[in-house]
N, C-alpha and C positions, 0 to 999 in steps of 0.2 A: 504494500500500500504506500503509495506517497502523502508525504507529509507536504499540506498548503505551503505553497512560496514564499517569501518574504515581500515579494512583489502584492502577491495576491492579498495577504497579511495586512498590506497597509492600504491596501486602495477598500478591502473590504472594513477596517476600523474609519476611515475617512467616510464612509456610507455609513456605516452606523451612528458615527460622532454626528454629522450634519443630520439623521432622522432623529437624535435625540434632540438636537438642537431647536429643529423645526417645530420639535410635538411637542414641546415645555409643558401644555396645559396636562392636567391630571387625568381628562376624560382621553387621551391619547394614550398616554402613557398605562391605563389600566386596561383598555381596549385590546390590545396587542403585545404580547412582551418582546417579538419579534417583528414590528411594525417594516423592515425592509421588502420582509419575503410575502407581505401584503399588497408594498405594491411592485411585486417582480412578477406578481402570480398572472394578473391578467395579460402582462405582454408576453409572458412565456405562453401562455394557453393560445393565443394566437399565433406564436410560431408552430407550438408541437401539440396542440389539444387539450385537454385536463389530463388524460391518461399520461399523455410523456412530460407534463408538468411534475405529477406526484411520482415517478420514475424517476426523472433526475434531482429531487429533490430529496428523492429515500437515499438517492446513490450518494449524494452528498451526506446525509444526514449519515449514511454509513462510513464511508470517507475518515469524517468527523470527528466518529464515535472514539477512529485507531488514536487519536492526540489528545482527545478529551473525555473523559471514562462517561464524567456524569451524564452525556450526550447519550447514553441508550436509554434514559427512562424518557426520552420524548421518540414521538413517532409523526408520520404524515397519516391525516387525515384523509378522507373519502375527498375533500373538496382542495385538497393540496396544501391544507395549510398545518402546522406543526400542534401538538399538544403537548403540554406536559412542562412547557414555558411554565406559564405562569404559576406553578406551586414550584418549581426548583429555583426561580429568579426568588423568591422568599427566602430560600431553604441555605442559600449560596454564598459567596463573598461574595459583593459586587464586581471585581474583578476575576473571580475567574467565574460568573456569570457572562460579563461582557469576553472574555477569554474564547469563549464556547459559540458564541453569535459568528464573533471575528473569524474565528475555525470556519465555522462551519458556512460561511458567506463565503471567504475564501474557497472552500473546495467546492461550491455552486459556481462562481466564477472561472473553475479553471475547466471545471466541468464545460462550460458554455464554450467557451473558450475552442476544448478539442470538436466540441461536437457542431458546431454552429461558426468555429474562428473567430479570430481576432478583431477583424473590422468591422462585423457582424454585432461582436460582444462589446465592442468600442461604440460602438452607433446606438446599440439598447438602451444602456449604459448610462449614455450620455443627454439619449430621451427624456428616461425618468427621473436622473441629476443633473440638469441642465449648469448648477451650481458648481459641482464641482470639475475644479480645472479640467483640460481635454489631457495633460500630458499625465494627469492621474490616472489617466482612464486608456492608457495605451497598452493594449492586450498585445501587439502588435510586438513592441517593444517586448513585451515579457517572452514572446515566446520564440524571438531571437537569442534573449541570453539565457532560456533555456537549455536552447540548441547547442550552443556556445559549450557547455558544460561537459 
């Protein structure tokens, strides 16, 4: 299993730092404990359907799981989206809570990444984060100095 990149690592806490930023209010923040993969879900569905939305996002959620243990008491749901957030963000250190998100958005992006590419994952990406920078978002880049290695 590979472990998320450091590339991936940072551009996935950069999307979660700005969805916490955005969603200050309390009715956001209890809504979702995973507000990212809320809103990835409906552009994913329209690339790969609901079924290869909740596919690659179990792949990832298993991914995940190999870097961060407490990652197996959540699952995907029928409708793609995660359970079992919100009693373990309770249960957790805030840090290695957010630890677990970062993980596991990173192996979703790298995911997209092989199966979808770069410019592909850079154009989504950059959709739904119009905010943050473009060079943040250069999949492109990552999977040159992958190659590199």
């Amino acid at each position: 299993m590979s472990r998320a990149t450091p590339q991936m690592r940072s551009f996935a806490r950069r999307v979660i730092d700005f969805e916490a930023f955005s969603n200050t209010s309390s009715a956001a923040q209890t809504t979702a404990a995973f507000p990212v993969s809320d809103k990835l879900r409906p552009h994913l569905a329209t690339l790969m359907g609901h079924g290869g939305v909740r596919a690659i996002l179990s792949r990832a959620l298993v991914l995940a799981e190999t870097e961060v243990s407490w990652l197996r008491d959540v699952q995907v749901n029928a409708d793609g989206g995660f359970e079992g957030f919100e009693t373990l963000g309770s249960q957790l250190d805030s840090s290695e809570f957010l630890e677990g998100r970062v993980v596991l958005l990173a192996q979703l992006f790298g995911l997209l990444v092989a199966l979808i590419g770069p410019s592909l994952t850079s154009r989504l990406s950059g959709e739904i984060w119009p905010q943050i920078p473009l060079f943040e978002q250069d999949f492109v880049r990552e999977v040159k100095s992958e190659k590199a290695k």
